[in-house]
N, C-alpha and C positions, 0 to 999 in steps of 0.2 A: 171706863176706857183703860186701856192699858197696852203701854210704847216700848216694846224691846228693842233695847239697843242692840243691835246683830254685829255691828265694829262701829270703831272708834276713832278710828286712824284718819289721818292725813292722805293722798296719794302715792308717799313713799313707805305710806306703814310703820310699822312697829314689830321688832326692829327694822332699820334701814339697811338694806346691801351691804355689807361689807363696812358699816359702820361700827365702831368699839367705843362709844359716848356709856356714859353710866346707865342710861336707859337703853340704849340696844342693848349691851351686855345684861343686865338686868333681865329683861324679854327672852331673851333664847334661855335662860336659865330658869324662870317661873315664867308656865302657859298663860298667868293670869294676866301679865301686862304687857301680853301682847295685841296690837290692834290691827283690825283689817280693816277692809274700807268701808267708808263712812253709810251705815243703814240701819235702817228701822222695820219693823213690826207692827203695825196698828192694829188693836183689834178689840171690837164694840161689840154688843149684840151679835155675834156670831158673825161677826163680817172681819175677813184678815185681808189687810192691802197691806203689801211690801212698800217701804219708802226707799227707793232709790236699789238700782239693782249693779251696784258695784262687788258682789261677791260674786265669785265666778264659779261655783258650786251649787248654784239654783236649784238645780233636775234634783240634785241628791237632798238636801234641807227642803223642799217643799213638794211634796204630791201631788200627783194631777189633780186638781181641780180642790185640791188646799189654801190658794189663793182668791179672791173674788176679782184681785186687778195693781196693778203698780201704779206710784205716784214716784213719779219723775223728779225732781227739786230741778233737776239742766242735765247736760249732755256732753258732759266733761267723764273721762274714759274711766277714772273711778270710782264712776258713781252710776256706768252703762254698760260698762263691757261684761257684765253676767247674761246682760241679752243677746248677745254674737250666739254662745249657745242654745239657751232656751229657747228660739225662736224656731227650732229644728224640729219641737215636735209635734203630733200628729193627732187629729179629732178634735179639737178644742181649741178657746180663742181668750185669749189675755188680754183684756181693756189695758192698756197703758198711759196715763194721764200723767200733762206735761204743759209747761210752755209752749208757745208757739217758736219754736226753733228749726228755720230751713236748713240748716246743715244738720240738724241730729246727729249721729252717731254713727260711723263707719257709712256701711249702704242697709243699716238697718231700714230706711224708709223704703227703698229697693225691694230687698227682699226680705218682709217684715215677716215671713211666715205663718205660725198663731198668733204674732203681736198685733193688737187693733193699736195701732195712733190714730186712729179716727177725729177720736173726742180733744181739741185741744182746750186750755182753760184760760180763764182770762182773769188780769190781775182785779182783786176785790169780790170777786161776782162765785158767791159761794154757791159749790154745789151738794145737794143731799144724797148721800148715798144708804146703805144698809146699815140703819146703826148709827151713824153721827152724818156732821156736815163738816165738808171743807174748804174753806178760805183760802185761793192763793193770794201772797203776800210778795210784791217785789224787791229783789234783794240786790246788794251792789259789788257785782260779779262781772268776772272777763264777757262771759256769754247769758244770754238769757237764761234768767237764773231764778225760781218762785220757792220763798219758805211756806208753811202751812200753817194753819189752824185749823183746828181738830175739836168740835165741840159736839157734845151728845143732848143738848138743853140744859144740864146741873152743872158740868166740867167743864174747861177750855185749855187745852195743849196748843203750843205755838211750838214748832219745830223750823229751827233758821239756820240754814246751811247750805251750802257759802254767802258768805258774805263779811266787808268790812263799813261796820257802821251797820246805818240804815237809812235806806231812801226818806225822805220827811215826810212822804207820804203814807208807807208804812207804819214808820213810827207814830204817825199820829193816828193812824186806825187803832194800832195796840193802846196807845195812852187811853184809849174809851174804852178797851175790851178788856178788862183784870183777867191775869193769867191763872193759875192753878200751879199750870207747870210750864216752863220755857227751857228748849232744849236749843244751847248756843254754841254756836261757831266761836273755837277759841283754837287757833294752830298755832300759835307761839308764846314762850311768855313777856312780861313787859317789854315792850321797844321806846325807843324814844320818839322814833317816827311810826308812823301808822304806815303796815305795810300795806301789799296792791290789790290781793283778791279774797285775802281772811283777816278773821281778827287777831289780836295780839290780845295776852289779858286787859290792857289798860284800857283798848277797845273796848272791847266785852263786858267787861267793868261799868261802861259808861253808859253801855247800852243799856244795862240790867236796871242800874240806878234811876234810870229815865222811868222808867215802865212801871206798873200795876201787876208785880209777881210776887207770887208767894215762896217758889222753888224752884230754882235752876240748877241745869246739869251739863255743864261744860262736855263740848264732842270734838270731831275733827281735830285730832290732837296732834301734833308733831313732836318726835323726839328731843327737841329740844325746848318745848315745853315741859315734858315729861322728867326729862333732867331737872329743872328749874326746880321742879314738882316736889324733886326727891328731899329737896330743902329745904323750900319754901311753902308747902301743903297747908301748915296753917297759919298761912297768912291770908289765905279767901275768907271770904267775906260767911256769915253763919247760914246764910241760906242759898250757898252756891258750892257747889259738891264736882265732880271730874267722873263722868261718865269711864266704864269700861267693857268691854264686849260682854255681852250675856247679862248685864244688868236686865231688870225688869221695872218698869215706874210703872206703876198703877193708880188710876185718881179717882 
């Protein structure tokens, strides 16, 4: 298996608007730390599903029929609005697999286009697709919200994004399933209070510690993480590392 990070960012990105923080500034000056929004690349056996279609350059990064289908993590605008355009084009049909969420995104359900939302998934109840299988995993987000696991038979990728903490019911599926690899929601660095819809490192931290991983790769990153970063880098822990766009993990 092997999980391209395609961004890394937060919803405000990297850099933010009109922000001058050490990491904005940073980011407009080297392409490498900059991030976009939060998605991945899955690809097993010759089978490539996009995780989450918050880049809004789709048509251009993926050919017709380059994809075999999306997986949705929820239906928050940065991590759906690359589908307002894809859905425009013509001959062919895009699985898009997702929680069960009656508002989806804009009037995508409306007027879905090529998009199938057909298939919706349900929490635990893995499905097999070309290549590996996947586990949705419930996560503790504003809106319905499913991390993943990703297994081929020998490997097991867990990809968890958004979320702060984790439902106990989740985590205790993971406590049985040893990871390989776990890609985690980390948008801030330590807080003293745990914030409302991501993690914070100390979060994150606690999550990791709980679990059965060998290597973790911190995502969904905010600038003011990033900052923290520029200081504090090693002070992470030896087997948890800070994802950046264009990375590659392979297991």
């Amino acid at each position: 298996m092997r999980l391209s990070l395609l961004g890394t960012g937060d919803a405000a990105q990297v850099p933010v608007y009109n922000c001058h923080c050490p990491a904005c500034d940073r980011a407009r000056r080297e392409a490498c730390h900059r991030r976009g929004p939060c998605s991945a690349l899955m690809e097993c056996g010759g089978a490539r599903w996009l995780v989450d279609a918050g880049l809004t350059d789709l048509a251009e990064r993926f050919a017709p029929g380059s994809l075999d289908g999306i997986v949705q993590t929820h239906y928050h605008a940065d991590h759906a609005q690359g589908l307002l355009h894809l859905r425009w084009g013509r001959g062919m049909r895009i699985p898009v697999l997702g929680p069960d969420d009656p508002d989806g995104f804009a009037d995508l359900y409306k007027h879905p286009g090529i998009l199938d939302f057909s298939q919706k998934l349900n929490a635990f109840q893995t499905l097999t697709l070309a290549g590996f299988s996947l586990t949705p995993l419930p996560l503790c987000h504003s809106r319905p919200t499913f991390g993943y696991v990703f297994a081929d038979g020998s490997s097991r990728i867990a990809y968890l994004t958004d979320t702060v903490g984790l439902p106990p019911a989740t985590a205790a599926y993971l406590k049985e399933r040893p990871l390989d690899l776990l890609v985690m929601d980390c948008s801030f660095p330590p807080l003293a209070q745990a914030p409302r819809n991501h993690n914070d490192l100390t979060r994150a931290l606690d999550v990791i510690a709980s679990l059965p991983v060998k290597k973790t790769v911190l995502t969904h990153i905010g600038h003011d993480f990033d900052t923290w970063l520029m200081a504090h880098r090693h002070e992470l822990p030896q087997n948890v590392s800070v994802g950046f766009d264009g990375d590659v993990l392979a297991i």
